[in-house]
C-alpha positions in Angstrom: 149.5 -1.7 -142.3 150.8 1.2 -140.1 154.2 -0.2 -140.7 153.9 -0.6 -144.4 153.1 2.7 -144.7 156.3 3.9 -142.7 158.4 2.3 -144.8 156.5 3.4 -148.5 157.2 7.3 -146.4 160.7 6.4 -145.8 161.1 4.7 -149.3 159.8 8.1 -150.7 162.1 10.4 -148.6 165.0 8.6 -149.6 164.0 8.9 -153.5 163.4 12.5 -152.9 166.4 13.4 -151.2 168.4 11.1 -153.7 166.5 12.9 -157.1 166.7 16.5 -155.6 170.9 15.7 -154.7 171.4 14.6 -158.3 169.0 17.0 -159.9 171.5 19.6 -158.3 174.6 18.0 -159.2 173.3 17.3 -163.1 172.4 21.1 -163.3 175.6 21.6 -161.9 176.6 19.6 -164.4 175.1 20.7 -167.4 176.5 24.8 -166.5 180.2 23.5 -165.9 179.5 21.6 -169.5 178.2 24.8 -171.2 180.9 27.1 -170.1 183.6 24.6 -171.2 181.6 24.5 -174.6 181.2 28.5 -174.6 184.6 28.9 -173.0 186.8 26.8 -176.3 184.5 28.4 -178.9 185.8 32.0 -177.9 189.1 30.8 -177.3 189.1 29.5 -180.7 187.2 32.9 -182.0 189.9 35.0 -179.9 192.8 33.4 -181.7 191.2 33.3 -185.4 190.9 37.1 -184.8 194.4 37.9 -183.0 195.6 36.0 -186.0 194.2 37.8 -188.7 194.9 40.8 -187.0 198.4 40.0 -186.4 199.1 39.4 -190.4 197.3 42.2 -191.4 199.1 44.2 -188.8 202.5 43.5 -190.0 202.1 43.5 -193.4 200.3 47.3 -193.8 202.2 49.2 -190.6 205.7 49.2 -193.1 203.7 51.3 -195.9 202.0 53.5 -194.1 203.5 57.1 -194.1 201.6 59.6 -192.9 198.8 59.3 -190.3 195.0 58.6 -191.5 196.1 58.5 -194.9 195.7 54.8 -196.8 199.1 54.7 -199.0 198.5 52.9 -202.4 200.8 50.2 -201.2 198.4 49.4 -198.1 195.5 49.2 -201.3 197.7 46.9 -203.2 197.1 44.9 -199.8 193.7 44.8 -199.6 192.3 44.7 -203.3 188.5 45.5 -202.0 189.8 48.2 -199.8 186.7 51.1 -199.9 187.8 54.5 -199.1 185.5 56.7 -197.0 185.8 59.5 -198.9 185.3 57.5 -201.7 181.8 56.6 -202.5 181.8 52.8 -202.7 179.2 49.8 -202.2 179.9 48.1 -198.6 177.6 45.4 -199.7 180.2 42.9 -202.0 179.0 40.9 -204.1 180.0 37.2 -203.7 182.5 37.2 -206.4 184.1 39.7 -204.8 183.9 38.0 -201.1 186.3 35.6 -202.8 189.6 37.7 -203.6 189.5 39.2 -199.9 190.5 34.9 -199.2 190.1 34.1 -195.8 189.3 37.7 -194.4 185.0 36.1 -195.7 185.6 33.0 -195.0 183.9 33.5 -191.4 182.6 36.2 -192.2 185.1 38.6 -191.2 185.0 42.8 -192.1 188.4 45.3 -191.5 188.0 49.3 -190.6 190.6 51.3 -190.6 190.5 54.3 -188.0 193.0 57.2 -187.7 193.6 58.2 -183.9 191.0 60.0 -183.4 188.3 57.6 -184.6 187.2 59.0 -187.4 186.7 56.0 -190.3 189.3 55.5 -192.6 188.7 53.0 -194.8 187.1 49.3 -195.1 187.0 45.9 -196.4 185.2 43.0 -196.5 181.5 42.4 -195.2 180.3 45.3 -193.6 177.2 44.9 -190.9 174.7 48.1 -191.1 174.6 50.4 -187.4 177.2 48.5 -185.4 176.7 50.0 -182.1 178.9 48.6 -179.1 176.8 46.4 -176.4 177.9 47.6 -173.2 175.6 44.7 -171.5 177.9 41.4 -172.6 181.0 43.1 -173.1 183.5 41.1 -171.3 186.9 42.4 -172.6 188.6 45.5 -172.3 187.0 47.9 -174.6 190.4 49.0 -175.7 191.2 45.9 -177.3 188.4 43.6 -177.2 184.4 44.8 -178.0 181.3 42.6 -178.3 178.7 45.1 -181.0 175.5 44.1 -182.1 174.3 45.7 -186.1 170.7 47.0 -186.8 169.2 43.2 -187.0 170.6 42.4 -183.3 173.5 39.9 -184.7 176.4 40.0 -182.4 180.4 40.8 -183.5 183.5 40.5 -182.1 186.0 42.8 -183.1 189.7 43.4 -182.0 191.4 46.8 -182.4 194.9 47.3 -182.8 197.1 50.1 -183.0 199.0 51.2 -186.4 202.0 53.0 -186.4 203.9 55.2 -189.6 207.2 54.7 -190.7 208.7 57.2 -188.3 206.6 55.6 -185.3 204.2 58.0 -185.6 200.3 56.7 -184.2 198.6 56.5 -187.4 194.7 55.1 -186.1 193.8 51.4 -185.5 193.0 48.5 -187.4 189.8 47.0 -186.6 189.1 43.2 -187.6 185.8 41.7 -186.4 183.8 38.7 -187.0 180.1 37.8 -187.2 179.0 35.4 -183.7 175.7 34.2 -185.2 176.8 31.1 -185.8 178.3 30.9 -182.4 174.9 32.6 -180.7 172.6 29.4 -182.7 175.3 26.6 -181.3 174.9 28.1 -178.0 171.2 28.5 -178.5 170.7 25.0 -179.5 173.5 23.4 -176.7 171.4 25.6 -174.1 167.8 24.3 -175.6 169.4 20.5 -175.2 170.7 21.0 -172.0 166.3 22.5 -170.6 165.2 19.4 -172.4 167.7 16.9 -171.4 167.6 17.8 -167.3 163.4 17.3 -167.1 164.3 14.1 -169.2 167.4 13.2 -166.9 165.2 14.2 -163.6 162.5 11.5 -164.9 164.9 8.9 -165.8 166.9 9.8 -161.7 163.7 9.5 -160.2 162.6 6.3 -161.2 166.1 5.4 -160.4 166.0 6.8 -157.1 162.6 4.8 -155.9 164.1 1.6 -157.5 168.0 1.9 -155.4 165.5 3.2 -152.4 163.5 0.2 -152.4 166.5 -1.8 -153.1 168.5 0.1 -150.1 165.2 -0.5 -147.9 164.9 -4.0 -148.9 167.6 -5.2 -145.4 165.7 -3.2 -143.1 161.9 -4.5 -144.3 163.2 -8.2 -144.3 164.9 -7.4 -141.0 161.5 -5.7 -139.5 160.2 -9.2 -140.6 162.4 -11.2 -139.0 161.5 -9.3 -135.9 158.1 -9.2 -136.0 157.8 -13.1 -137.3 160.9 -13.7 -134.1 158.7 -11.9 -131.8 155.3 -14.3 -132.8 157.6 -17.4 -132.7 159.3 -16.4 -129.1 155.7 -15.3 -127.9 154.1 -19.0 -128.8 157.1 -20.6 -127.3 156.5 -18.7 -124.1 153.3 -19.1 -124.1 152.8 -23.0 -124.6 154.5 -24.0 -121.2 153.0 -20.9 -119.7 149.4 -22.2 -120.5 150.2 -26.0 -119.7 151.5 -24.6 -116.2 148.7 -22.3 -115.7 146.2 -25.3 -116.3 148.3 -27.8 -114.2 148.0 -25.2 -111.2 144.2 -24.2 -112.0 143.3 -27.9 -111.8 145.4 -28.6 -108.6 143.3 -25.9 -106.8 140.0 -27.5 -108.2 141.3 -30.9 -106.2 139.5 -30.5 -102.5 142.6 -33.1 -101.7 145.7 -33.3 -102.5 147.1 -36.6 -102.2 151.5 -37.0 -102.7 151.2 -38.7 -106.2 148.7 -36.3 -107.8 151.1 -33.5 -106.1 154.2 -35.4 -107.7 152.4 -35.6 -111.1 151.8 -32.3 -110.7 155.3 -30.6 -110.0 156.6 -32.8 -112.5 154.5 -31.1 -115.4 155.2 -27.7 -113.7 159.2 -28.7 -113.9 158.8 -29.9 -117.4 157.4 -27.0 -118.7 160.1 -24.6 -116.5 163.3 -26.6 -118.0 161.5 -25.1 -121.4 161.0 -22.0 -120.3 164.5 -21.8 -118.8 166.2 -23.1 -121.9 164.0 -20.4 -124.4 165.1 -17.8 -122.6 168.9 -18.7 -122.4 168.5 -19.0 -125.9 167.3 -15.8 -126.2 169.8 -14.2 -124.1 172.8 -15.8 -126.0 171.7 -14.6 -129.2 170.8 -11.3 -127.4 174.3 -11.1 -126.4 176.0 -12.2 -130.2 174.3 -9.6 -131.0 176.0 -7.3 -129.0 179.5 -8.8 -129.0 181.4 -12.1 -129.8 181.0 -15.1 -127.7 183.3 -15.0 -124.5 185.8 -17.9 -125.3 187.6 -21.0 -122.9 189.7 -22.0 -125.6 191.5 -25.6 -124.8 192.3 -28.9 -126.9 189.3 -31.0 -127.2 188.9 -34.4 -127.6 186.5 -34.3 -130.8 185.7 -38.3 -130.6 185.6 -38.3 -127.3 182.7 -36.1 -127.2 181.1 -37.4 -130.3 180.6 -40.4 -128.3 179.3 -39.0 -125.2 176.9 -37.0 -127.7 175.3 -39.6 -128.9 175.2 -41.9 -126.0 173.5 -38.7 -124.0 171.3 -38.7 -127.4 170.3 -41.9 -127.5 167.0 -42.3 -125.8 165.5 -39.4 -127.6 166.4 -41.2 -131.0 164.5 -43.9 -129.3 161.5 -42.6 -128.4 161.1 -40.4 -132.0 161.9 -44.1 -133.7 165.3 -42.9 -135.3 168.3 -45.1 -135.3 171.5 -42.8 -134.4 174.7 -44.0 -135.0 178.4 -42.7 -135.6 181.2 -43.4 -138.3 184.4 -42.3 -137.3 186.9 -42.4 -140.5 190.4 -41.7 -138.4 191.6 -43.4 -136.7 193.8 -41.6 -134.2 192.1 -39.0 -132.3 191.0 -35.8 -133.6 191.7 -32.6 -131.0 190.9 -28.9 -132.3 191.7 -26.1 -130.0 188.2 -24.2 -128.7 185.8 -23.7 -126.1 184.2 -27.3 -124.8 181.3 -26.5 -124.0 180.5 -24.6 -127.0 181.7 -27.4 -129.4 179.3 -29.5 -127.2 176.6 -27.2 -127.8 176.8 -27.0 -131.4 177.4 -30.5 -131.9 174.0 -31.2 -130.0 172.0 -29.0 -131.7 172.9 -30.1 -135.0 172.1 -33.7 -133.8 168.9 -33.1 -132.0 167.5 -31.0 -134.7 168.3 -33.9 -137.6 166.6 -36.6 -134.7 163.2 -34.0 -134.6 163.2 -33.9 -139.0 163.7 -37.4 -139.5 160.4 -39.6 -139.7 160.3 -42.7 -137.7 162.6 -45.8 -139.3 164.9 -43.3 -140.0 168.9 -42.5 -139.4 170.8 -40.0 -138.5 174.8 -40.8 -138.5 177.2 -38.8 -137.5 180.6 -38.8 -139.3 183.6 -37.7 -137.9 186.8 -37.5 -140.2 189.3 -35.2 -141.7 190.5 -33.1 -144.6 193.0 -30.6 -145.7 194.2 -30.7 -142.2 190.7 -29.8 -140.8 188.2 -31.8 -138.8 185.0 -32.4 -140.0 182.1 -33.1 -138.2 179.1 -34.7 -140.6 175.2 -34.9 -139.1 173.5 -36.9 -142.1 169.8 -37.3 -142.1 167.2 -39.0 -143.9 164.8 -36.6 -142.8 162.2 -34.4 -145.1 165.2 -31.7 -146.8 164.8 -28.9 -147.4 163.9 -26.5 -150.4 166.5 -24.5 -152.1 164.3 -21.2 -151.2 165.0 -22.0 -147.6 168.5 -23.0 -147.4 169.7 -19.6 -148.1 168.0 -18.3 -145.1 168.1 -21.7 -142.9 170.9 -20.2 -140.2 169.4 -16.7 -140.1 168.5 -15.7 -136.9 165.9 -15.0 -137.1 164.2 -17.4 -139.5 162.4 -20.8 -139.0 162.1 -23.5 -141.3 158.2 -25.4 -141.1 157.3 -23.7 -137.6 154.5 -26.1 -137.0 156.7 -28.9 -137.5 159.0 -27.4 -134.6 156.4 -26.8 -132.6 155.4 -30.0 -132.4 159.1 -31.3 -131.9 159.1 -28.9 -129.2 161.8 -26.8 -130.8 162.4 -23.0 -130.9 163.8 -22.9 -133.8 167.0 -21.3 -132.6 169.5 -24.2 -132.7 170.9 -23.6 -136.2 171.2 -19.6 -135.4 173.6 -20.6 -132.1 175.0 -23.3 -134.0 176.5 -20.6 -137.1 177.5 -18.1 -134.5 179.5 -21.1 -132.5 181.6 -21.9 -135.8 182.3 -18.8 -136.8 183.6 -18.4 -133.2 185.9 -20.8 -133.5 186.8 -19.1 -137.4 185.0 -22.5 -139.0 182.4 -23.0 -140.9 179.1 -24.4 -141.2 177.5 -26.1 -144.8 174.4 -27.6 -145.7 173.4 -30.2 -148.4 169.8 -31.2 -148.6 167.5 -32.6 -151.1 163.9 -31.9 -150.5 162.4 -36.0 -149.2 165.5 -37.5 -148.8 167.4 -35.9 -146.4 170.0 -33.5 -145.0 174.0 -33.2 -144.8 175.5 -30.6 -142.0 179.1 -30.4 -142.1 181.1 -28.5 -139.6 184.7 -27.6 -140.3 187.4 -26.9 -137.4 190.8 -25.9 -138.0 193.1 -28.4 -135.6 
């Protein structure tokens, strides 16, 4: 339980860590995409205004003649023009809106201001108590000024200067443009980016426990491994340690020890060593492929050659578990692949002894040796009790054991198929297994020549 609870902590940091990284980098995210937004709309406000600027520039500066004086050329111009000094209605009807063309099409209005400042003239729509608002200006004030009328509905306005005929400063002309339109888009991008992070945070965190369990998921099934290795290794270990313990306990109970009962038992007490002794050389080889690749004598060896000695040395323990054990060899001349001997023994064995343990009594185990695609192949059929589909994936992890009681029984560890993998790949081979659940299995080992 303790354990479990480690790992739901750990699962937890990992989502937390994970959402607050991408909560930063989609905030992040979100500014970068609302100062590209912001950034193109004033670009594109910038150059409506430099534009209409510019044409109006160049097209009054040749009529004007004396400076702060409107010429009735400049009027002919601007056909809504409204003189200060002449009372006029700033207000313009719609109608009206229309023959000053594109000047209202966004809103636009036009002062005219002699050098000193003072108001000229006007056109266009005209926003009540512009007053300049020092707080978002962001342009030279010469040029460029952000004002805000008596409602609080911002402007941007451009100033240019005017020049008479005998390049004389006659004022500036002043062409702004309403930003309410802009101020609402931004308003509403800014209100979808608020509600879109919480929404976006949710949608990363459920994310982030889901790829944590997923990244967790190794580790827990490795833990498991461990913990289930450790029980398995701590049975073994303890069987032969409890059958010795009792062996002694009841020799010391004897008031005499006569030589058979003292051969009888040192013969138990052997028996049960030779398992101890080959557990923990088990163990330490898989301690030490753990660690590093297996230490290699590689020479040509003779692969019929010690087929046959495998299964003569087999033999009696085919016998005495009822199995018939037999060998097919399909080549005819001999079959040599360059590797370490004793390893190739090894393997070989195990894969043999552990289809003599699964097969039921009247049963066969063959072992085929042949060759294809100019690799030998080394076949231990069964027709033991197969295995499921669930466990094949996992039948050569380390770490893993197929039907422990069965094994115990048989006397194995439940380690043979773990060394077996690791002695293939060794040798750059490879290891496959075909089994149908009551009717047998097929282990084929592959060696390049």
């Amino acid at each position: 339980m303790n354990q479990n609870k480690l790992f739901a902590l750990t699962r937890w940091r990992l989502a937390s860590w994970y959402a607050t990284v991408m909560g930063v980098i989609l905030s992040l995210c979100g500014f970068g995409i609302y100062e590209a937004i912001a950034h193109a709309h004033w670009v594109t406000i910038d150059a409506e205004l430099e534009t209409v600027a510019g044409t109006l520039h160049d097209s009054l500066e040749p009529t004007l003649k004396q400076p702060g004086r409107l010429e009735p050329a400049a009027k002919r111009l601007l056909p809504n023009v409204c003189l200060v000094e002449v009372s006029c209605n700033t207000q313009l009807t719609n109608s009206e809106r229309h023959n000053l063309g594109a000047i209202h099409q966004g809103d636009y209005y036009i002062r005219l201001v002699d050098h000193s400042e003072r108001l000229v003239a006007l056109a266009g729509f005209q926003p009540q108590g512009l007053s300049r608002d020092v707080s978002t200006t962001t342009r030279s004030p010469q040029r460029w000024q952000i004002l805000k009328d008596a409602e609080g509905d911002r402007y941007q306005q451009i100033s240019v200067a005017l020049h008479t005929q005998d390049n004389h400063s006659w004022g500036y002309l002043q062409v702004g443009r309403s930003l309410k339109e802009l101020d609402a888009y931004l308003a509403n991008v800014t209100l979808i980016l608020f509600l879109g992070l919480p929404i976006a945070m949710i949608l990363v965190g459920g994310s982030s426990w889901w790829l944590a369990g997923r990244a967790m998921q190794p580790i827990y099934q490795s833990y498991r491994q461990i913990q289930q290795f450790t029980a398995d290794a701590a049975h073994e270990l303890r069987t032969p340690l409890a059958a010795t313990q009792a062996t002694v306990e009841s020799a010391l109970r004897l008031p005499h020890l006569f030589e058979p009962e003292a051969r009888d038992i040192l013969s138990t007490i052997d028996r049960q060593n030779q398992r101890l002794t080959q557990l923990v050389a088990d163990l330490l080889l898989l301690a030490r492929m753990e660690r590093q690749a297996l230490p290699m004598r590689r020479q040509m060896c003779c692969l019929n050659d010690m087929v046959s000695d495998l299964v003569e040395e087999l033999a009696p323990l085919a016998i005495a578990a009822g199995v018939e054990l037999h060998t097919d060899f399909r080549v005819q001349n001999l079959l040599h692949v360059l590797g370490d001997e004793e390893q190739l023994y090894r393997l070989v064995s195990n894969l043999i002894v552990n289809a003599i343990q699964y097969t039921p009594k009247r049963g066969l185990v063959t072992v085929i040796l042949g060759c294809s695609n100019h690799q030998a192949l080394i076949q231990i059929q069964d027709t033991g009790i197969g295995i499921t589909p669930d466990e094949q994936k996992r039948i050569f992890d380390r770490f893993y054991r197929v039907n422990s009681d069965r094994s115990r029984n048989t006397g194995g560890s439940g380690l043979g198929l773990a060394i077996a993998q690791a002695i293939v790949q060794a040798h750059n081979g490879s290891l496959q297994l075909q089994s149908e659940l009551g009717k047998g299995s097929t282990f084929t080992i592959r060696l390049s020549g």
